[in-house]
N, C-alpha and C positions, 0 to 999 in steps of 0.2 A: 695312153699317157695320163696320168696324175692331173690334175688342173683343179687342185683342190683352192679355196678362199685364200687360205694363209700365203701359199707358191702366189697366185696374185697382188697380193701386197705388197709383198717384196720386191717384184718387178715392179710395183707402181713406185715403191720408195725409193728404188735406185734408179729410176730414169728422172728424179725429180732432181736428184742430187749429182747427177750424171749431166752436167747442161751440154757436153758435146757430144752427146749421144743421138745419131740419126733419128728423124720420125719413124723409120721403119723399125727399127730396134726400142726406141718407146711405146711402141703400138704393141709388142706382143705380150700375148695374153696366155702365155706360160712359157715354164721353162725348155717344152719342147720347142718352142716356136723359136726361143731364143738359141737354140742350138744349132737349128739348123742356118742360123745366119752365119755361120764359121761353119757346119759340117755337110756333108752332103746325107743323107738316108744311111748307105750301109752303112758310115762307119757310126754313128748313131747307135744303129742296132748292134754293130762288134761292142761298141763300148758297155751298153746294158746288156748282153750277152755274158761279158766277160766281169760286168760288176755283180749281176746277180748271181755268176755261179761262186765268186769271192767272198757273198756274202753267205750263200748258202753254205759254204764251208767254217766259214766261222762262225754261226749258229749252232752249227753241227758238233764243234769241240768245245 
């Protein structure tokens, strides 16, 4: 997963502006982390499965 500088900022800006947002959901430290608080693993992987081959095809035309 990604967990480049910029993806962390972002989450640090919206949990600041977020004030009902649990500690546990403020604490993560990328956008994986924050996914899995709503998804479980597989579908995770269904969904980047299925966006990377969406994008692969639109590169491609």
């Amino acid at each position: 997963m990604n967990t480049g500088t910029e993806e962390n900022e972002i989450l640090v800006c919206a949990s600041e502006y977020i004030k009902g947002m649990k500690a546990v959901g403020r604490n993560a430290k990328s956008v994986y982390e924050v996914w899995k608080l709503f998804f479980p693993d597989i579908v995770i992987e269904e969904i980047t499965i299925h966006a990377n081959d969406s994008l692969r095809i639109m590169r491609e035309n």
